[in-house]
Structure formats: structure tokens, C-alpha cells
RONUDO-256962 format. One line per 8 residues: their letters; for each residue x, y, z of N, C-alpha, C, O. Coordinates in Angstrom, 2 decimals, decimal comma. Each point is the difference from the previous one (the first is absolute). Layout:
<atoms>
a	X:Y:Z:X:Y:Z:X:Y:Z:X:Y:Z  ... $
</atoms>
This chain:
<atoms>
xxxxxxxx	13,12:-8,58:-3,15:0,49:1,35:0,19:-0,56:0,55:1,30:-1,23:0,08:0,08  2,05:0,36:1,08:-0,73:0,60:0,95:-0,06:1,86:-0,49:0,40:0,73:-0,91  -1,05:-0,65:2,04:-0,58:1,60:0,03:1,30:0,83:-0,04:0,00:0,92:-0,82  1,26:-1,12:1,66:1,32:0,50:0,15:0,98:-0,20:-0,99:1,22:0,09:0,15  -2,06:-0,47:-1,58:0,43:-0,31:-1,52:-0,35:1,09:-0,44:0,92:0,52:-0,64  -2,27:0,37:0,70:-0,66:1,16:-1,05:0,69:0,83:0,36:0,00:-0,22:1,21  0,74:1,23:-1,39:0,47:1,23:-0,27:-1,26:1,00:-1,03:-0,64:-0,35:-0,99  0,66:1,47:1,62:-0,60:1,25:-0,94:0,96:0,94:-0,18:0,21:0,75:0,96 $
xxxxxxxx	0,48:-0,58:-2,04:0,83:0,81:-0,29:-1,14:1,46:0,00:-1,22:0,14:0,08  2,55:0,90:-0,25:-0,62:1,50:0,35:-0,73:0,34:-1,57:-0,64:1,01:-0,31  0,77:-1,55:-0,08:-0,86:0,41:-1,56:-1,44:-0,74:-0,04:-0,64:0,15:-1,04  0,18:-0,82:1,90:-0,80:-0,70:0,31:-0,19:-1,21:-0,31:-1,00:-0,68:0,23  2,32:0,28:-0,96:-0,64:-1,62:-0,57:0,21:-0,88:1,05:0,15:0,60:1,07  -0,09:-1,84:-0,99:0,01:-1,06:0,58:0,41:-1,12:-0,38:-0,68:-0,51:-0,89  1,73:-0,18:1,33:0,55:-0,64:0,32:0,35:-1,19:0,51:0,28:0,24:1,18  -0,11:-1,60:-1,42:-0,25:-1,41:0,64:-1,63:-0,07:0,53:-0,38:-0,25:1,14 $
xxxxxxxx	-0,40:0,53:-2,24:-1,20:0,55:0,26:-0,88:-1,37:-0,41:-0,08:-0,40:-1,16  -0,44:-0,13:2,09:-1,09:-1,49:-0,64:-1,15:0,60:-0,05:0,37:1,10:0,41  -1,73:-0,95:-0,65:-1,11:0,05:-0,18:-0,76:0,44:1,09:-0,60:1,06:0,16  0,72:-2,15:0,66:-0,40:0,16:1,73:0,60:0,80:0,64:-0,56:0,70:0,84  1,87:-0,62:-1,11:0,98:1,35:0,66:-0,89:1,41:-0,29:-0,13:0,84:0,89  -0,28:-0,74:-1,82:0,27:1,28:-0,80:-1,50:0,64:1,16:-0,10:1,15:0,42  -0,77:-2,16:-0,19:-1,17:0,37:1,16:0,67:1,00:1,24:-0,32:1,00:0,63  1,06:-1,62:-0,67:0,52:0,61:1,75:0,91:1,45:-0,73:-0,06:1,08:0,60 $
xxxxxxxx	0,63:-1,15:-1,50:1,16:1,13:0,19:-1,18:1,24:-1,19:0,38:1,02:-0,58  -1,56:-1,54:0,59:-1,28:0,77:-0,69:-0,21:0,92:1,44:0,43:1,15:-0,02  -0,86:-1,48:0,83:-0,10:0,95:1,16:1,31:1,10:0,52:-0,03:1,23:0,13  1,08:-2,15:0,07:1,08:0,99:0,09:0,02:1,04:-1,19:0,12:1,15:0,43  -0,18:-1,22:-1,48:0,16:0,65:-1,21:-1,16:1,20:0,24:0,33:1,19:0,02  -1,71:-1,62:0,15:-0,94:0,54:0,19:0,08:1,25:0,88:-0,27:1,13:-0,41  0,74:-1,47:1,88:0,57:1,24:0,66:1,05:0,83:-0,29:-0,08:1,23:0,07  1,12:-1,87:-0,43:0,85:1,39:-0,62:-0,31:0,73:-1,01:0,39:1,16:-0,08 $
xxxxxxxx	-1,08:-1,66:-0,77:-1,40:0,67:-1,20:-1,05:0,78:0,26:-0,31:0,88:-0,81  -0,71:-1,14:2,47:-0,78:0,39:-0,25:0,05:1,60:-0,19:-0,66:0,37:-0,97  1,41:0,80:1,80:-0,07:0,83:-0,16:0,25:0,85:-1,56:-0,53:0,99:-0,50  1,75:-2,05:0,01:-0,09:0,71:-1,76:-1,38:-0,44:-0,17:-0,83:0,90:0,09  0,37:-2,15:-0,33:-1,10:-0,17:-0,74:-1,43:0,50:0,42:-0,96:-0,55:-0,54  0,74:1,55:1,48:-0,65:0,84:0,80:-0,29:1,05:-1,00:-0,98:0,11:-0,74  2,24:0,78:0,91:0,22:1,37:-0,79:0,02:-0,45:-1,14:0,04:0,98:-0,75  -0,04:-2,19:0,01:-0,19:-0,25:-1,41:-1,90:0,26:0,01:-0,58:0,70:-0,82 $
xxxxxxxx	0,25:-1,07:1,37:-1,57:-0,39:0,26:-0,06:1,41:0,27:-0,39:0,64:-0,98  0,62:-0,05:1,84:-0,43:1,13:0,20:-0,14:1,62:-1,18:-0,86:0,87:-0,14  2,36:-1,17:-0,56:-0,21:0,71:-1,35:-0,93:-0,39:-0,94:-0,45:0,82:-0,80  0,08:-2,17:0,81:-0,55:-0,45:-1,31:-1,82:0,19:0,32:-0,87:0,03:-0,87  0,72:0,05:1,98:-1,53:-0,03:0,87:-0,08:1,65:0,24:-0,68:0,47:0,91  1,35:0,24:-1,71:-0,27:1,39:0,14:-0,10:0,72:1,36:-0,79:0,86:0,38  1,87:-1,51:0,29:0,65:0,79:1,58:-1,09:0,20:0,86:-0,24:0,94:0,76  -0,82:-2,65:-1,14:-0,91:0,36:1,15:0,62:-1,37:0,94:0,19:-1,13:-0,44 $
xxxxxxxx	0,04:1,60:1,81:0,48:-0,93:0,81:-1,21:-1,15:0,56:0,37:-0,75:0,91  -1,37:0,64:-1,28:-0,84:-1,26:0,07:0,28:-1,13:-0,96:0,33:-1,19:-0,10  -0,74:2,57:-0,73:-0,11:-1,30:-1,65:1,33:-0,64:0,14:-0,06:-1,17:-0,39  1,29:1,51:0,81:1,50:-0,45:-0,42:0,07:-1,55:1,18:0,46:-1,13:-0,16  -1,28:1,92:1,52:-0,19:-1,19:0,49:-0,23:-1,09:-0,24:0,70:-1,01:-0,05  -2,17:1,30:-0,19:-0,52:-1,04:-0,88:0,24:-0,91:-0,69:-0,24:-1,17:0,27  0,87:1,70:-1,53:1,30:-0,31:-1,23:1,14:-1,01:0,84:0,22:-1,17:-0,30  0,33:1,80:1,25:0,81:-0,90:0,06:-0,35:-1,00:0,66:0,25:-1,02:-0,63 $
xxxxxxxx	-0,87:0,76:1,90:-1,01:-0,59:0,25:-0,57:-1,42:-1,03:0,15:-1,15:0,40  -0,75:1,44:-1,61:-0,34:-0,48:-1,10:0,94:-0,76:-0,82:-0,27:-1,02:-0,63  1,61:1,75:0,70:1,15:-0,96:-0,92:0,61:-0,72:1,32:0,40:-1,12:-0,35  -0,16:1,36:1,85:0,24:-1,18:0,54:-0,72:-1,49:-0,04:0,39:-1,17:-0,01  -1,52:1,77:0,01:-0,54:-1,50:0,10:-0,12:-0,50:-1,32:-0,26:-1,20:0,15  0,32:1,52:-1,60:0,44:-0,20:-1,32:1,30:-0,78:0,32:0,18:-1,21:0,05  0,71:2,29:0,15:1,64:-0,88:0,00:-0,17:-0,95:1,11:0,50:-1,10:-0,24  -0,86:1,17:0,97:0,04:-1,49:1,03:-0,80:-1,24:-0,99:0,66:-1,03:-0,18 $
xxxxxxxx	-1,81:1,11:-0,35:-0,71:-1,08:-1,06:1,10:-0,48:-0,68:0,57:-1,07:0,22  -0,17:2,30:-1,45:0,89:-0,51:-0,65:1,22:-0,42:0,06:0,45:-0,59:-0,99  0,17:0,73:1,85:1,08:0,34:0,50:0,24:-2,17:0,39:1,02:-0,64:-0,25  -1,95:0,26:0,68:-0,42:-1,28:0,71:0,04:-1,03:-1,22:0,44:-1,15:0,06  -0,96:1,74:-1,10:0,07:-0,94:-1,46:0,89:0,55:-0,73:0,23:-0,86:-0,85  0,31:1,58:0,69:1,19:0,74:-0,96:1,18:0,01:0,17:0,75:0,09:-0,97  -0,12:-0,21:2,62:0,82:-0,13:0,49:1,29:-0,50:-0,73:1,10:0,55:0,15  -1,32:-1,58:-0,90:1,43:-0,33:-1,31:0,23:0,82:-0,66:1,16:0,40:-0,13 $
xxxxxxxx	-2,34:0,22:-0,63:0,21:0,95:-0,91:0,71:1,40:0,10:0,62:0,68:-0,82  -0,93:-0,50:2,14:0,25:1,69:0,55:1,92:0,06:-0,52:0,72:-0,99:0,13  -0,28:2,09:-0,60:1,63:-0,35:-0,04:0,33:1,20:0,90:1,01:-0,16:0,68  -1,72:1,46:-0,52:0,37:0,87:0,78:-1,30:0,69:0,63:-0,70:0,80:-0,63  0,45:-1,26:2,11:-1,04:0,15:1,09:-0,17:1,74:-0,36:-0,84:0,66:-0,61  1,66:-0,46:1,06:-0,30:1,27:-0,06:-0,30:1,14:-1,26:-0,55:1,08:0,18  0,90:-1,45:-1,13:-0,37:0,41:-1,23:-1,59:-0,82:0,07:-1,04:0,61:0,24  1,08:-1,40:-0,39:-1,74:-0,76:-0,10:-0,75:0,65:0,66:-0,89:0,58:-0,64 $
xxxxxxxx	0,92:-0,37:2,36:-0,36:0,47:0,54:-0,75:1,78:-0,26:-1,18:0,31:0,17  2,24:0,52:-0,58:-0,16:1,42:-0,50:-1,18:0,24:-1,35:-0,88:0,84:-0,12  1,30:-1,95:-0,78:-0,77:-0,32:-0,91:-1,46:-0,30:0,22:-0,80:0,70:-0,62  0,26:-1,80:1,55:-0,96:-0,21:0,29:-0,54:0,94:0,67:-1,06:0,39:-0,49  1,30:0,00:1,20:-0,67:1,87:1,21:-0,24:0,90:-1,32:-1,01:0,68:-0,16  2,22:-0,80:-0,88:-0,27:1,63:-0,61:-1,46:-0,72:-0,90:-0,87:0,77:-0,40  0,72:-2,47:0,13:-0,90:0,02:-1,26:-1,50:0,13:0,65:-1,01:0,43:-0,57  1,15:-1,01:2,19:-1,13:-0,04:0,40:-0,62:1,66:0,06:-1,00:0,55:-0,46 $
xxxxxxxx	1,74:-0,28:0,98:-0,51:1,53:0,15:-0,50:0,61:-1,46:-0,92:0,82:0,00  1,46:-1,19:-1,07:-0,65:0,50:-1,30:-1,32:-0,67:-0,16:-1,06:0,54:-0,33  1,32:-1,92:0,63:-1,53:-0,49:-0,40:-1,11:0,84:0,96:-0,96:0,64:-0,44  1,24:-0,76:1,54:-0,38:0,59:0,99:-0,82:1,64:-0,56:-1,21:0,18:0,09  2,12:0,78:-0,61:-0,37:0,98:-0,72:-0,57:-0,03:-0,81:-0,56:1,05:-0,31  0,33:-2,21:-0,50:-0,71:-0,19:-1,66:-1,43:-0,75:0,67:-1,02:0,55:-0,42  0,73:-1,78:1,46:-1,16:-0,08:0,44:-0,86:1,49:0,87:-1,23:0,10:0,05  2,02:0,72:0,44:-1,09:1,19:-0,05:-0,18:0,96:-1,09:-1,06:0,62:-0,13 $
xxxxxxxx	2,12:-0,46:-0,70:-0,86:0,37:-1,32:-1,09:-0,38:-0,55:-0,98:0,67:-0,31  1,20:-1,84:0,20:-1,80:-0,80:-0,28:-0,61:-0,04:0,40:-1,06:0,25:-0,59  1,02:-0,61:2,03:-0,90:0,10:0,77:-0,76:1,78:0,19:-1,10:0,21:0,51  1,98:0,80:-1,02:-0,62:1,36:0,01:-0,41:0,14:-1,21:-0,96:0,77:-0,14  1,44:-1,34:-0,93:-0,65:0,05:-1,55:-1,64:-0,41:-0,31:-0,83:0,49:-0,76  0,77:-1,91:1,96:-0,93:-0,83:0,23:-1,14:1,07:0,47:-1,08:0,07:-0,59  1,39:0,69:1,63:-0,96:0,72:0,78:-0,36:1,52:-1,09:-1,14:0,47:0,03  1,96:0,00:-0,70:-0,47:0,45:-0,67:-0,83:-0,38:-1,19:-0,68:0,93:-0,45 $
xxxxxxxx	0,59:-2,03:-0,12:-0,46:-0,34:-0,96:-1,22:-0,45:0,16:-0,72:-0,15:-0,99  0,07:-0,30:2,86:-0,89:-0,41:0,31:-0,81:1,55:0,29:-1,20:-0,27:-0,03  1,30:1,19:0,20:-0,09:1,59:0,51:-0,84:0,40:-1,42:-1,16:0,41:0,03  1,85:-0,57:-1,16:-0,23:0,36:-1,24:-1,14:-1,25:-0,74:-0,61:0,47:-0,97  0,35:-1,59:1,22:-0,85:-0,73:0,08:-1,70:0,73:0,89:-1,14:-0,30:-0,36  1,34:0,86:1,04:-0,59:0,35:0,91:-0,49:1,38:-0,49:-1,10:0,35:0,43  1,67:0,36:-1,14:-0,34:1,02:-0,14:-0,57:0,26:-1,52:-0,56:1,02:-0,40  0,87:-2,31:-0,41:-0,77:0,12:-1,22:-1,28:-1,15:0,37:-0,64:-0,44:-0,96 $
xxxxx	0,40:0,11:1,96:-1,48:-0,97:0,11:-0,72:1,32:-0,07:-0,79:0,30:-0,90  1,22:0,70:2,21:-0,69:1,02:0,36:-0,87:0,77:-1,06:-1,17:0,39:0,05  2,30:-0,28:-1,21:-0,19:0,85:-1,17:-0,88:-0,83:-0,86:-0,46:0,75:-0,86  0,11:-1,73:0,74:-0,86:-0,80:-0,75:-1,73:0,07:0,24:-1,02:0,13:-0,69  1,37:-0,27:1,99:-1,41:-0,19:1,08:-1,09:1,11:-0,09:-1,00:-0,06:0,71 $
</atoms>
């Protein structure tokens, strides 16, 4: 199958799509995405324009990993794609919950030694 076989239809799926193909038309896909998947990051990171950076930032180089071993599996790039940004960004939100749960719980450790002593 050459490269002038894959088609990406406008719904995002793909088309005469081999495995190895799906690498290359991952980048094309990627840019006409990045700006939705930006403002996806950016609502979900609470409209701070670092963190969304970041975020997306974080699921490119995710979807490029996976993207490299999964490549058969994927049936619509761009749906996968949206999916992975919106989940990273949640995990993303749930590791600083803990990590602030963490710091409080070490605070309160700290403040009943005090009370002992």
C-alpha cells in the first residue's frame, strides 16, 4: 500500500490505512487538531493558559508513544486523539488533588507532634 492509498475522510477516520501509515497521517491529524485540542485543555485546566500548555504538550508526546504501537487499533485518529488530551488532562487534575491532599495531611501530622510534645 503506498502513502497515496490513505485517505482521511472529514469525520476523521482513515482509510487504506496500514499501521505504519497511520505514523505519518498522526502528525497531519495532529495539526489540524491542535488548536481544538488546546481549548479542550484549556477549559478542562481551568482557563489557565500554562497549565493547557503543558497538557497539551503532555498528550503529544503520549499520542506520539502510543500512537507508534497502537496504530492498527486506532479506527478514528481523531476521536482517539480528543479522547486522550481530554483523559490526560483529568488525570492530570486528580494527580494535584493528591498531591494537595498529601500536603495537607503532612501539615496536620505536624501539628499534632506539636500538640503531644
Amino acid at each position: 500500500m503506498k502513502s497515496s492509498d490513505i485517505r482521511c475522510n472529514s469525520d476523521g477516520t482513515l482509510t487504506g490505512t496500514a499501521p505504519e501509515d497511520m505514523v505519518s497521517e498522526f502528525w497531519q491529524q495532529w495539526q489540524e487538531l491542535k488548536d481544538k485540542l488546546y481549548r479542550c485543555c484549556l477549559k478542562l485546566m481551568n482557563f489557565n493558559p500554562t497549565d493547557a500548555e503543558d497538557a497539551l504538550s503532555q498528550a503529544m508526546l503520549k499520542a506520539w508513544e502510543k500512537v507508534q504501537t497502537n496504530a492498527g487499533k486506532i479506527k478514528n485518529l481523531q476521536a482517539w486523539l480528543v479522547q486522550l488530551t481530554r483523559n490526560l488532562c483529568i488525570d492530570i487534575i486528580r494527580q494535584r488533588s493528591l498531591e494537595a491532599t498529601g500536603v495537607d495531611s503532612l501539615e496536620w501530622v505536624g501539628v499534632t507532634e506539636n500538640i503531644d510534645t
